[in-house]
N, C-alpha and C positions, 0 to 999 in steps of 0.2 A: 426629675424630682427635686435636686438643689433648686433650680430655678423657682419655680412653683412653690418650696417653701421660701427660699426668700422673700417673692414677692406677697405671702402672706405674713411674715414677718416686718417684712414693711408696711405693710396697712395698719396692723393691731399695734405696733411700736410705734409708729407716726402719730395716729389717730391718739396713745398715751400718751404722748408728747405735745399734742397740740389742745387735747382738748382740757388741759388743766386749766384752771385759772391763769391769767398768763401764761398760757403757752409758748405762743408765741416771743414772748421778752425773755422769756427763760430758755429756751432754743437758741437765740439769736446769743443773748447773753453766755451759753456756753461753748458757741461756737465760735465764736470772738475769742474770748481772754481766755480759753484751753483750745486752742483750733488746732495745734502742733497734736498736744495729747489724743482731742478727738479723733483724728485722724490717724494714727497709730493704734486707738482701739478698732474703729474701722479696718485697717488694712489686716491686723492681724485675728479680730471676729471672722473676716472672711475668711482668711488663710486656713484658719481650721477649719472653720465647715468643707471647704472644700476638699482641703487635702483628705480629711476624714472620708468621705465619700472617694474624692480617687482611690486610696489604699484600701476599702472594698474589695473594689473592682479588680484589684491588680495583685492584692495575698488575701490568705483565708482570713472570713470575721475574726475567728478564734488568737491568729497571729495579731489582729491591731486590737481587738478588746486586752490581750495580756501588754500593748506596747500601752493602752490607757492604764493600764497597771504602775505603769513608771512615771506616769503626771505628777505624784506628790513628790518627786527627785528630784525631778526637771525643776520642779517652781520652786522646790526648795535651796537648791542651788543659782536660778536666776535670782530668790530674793535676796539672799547672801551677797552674791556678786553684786549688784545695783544698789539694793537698800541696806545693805550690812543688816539682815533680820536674821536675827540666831534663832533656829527653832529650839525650842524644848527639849530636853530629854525625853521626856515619854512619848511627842510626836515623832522623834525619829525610829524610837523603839516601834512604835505602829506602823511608819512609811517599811521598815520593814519586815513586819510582820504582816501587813496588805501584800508589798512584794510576794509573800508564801503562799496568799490567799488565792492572790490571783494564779500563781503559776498552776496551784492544786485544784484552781477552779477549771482549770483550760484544758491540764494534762490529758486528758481524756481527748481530746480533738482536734489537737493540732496536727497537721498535716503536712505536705510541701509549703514551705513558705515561698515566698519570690521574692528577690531582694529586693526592689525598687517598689514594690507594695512597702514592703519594714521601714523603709528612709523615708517612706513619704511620711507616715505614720506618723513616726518619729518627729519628722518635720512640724507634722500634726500640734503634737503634745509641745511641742516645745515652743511654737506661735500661742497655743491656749497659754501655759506656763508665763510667757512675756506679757498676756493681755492683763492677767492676774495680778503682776507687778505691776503696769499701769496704773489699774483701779485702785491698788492700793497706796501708792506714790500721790495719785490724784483723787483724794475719795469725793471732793467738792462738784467733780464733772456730774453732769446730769445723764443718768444710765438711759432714760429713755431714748433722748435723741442720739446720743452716741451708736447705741444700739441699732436704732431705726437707719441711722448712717452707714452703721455693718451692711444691712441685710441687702441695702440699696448698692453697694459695692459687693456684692454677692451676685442679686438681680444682672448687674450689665455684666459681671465675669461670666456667668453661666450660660446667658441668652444666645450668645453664637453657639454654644453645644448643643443644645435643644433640640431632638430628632422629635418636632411641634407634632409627623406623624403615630407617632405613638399614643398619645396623650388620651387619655379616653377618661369616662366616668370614674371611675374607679381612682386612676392616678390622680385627679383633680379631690376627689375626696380627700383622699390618704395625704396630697399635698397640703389639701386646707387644714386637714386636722394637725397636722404638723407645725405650718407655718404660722397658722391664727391662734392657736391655742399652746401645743404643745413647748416648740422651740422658743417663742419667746418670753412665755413663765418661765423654764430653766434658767434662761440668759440673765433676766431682770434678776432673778435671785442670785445666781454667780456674783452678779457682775457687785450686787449690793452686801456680799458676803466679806468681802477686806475691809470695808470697813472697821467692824467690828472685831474678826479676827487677822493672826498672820496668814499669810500668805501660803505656807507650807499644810497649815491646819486646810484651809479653803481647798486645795488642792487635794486633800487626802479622802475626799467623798467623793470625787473621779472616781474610782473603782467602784462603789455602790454603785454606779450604772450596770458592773456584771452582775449584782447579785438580781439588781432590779430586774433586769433584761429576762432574765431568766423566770423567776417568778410568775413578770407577765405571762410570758409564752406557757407557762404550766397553767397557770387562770384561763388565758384564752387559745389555747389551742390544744389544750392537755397534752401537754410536752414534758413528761417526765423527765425531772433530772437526775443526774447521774448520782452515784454515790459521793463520789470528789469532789463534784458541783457542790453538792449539800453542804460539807465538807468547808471546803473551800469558802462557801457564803459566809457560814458560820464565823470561820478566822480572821475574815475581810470585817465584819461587823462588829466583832470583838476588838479590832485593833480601832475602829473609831470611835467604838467607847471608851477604852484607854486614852486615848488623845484628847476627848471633851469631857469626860468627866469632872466634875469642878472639885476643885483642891481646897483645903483652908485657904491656901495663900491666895489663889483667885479669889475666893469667897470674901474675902476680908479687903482686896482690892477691890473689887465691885461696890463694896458695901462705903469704902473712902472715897469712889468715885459721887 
């Protein structure tokens, strides 16, 4: 399934990278004078997808959806240590009040853990957390091809794992819909999200994926959630209104910008 979304991650990102006006000078041109940078988004785009997918396999969903619980810590501490980015008072009062959101969202399911599933995890978040500081350190890189450079260092990691007999109808869907649509809208917005914001803030809608997750699965599979779930969405979605809600003093700095 990683492979399969990569390589449709690679088509739909290549193809938005190529087929702009200048595509091509503009590819060439960011792979040139940021190739260092490129290339650290690459290595650490892949790092999370993959690791994300090992830790799967190896602890319960439930233990790595609460370890994406801790992404806004992680990047908030990576951006302090490299960029010196102080977050906000009211972002960190939200990083942890998400922390509560999510533990209350999970409490319900968690299970055996296994440790080497949690480290991977971990490992996870904390490769995504570093790519965040990148984009933000670098905001001039061109998301497309950088991106489309992940997926292709994704593609040749995973292609020796490929058990090719499995692969059936079904899986080729699920991968398409993944790789061609789903995975690389996410990316392209992440990745164009420091821009405009810090670091810490971008990292703090990592956990909207639990509430999201969930949701779906009530939409399409009528998968009633839990009380705590509910719960829990609620306090996760409550703390990133806190966090973005705009202030006079934002407001007045917008308006000077």
């Amino acid at each position: 399934m990683a492979f399969l979304m990569a390589c449709g991650s690679t088509l739909t990102l290549g193809t938005a990278a190529l087929a702009r006006r200048d595509g091509w000078a503009i590819v060439r041109q960011s792979c040139t004078s940021s190739a260092g940078a490129v290339l650290l988004i690459a290595l650490l785009g892949a790092a999370t997808q993959f690791a994300f997918i090992v830790a799967v396999t190896q602890t319960s969903v439930a233990n790595v959806v609460v370890t994406v619980g801790a992404s806004p810590i992680a990047a908030a501490i990576a951006a302090f240590l490299i960029l010196r980015e102080r977050p906000e008072r009211r972002v960190l009062w939200a990083i942890v009040i998400t922390a509560v959101g999510i533990g209350a969202t999970m409490s319900g399911s968690i299970g055996s853990p296994s440790l080497r599933g949690d480290l991977v995890a971990v490992i996870a978040i904390c490769a995504w957390s570093l790519s965040i500081v990148v984009w933000r350190k670098h905001p001039h890189i061109d998301r497309a091809s950088a991106l489309a450079a992940s997926s292709v260092v994704m593609a040749i990691a995973t292609a020796p794992l490929v058990d090719w007999e499995s692969i059936d109808v079904r899986m080729l869907l699920a991968g398409g819909a993944m790789g061609l649509i789903a995975n690389p809208a996410g990316r392209m917005l992440y990745s164009a999200a420091p821009r405009y914001v810090p670091t810490a803030e971008v990292a703090l809608f990592a956990p909207v994926e639990t509430v999201a997750a969930t949701i779906w699965a009530w939409l399409a599979f009528a998968e009633v959630p839990a009380t705590q779930t509910v719960i829990g969405g609620i306090i996760v979605l409550g703390a990133i209104a806190l966090a973005t809600w705009p202030t006079s003093g934002s407001s007045d700095t917008a308006n000077a910008s």
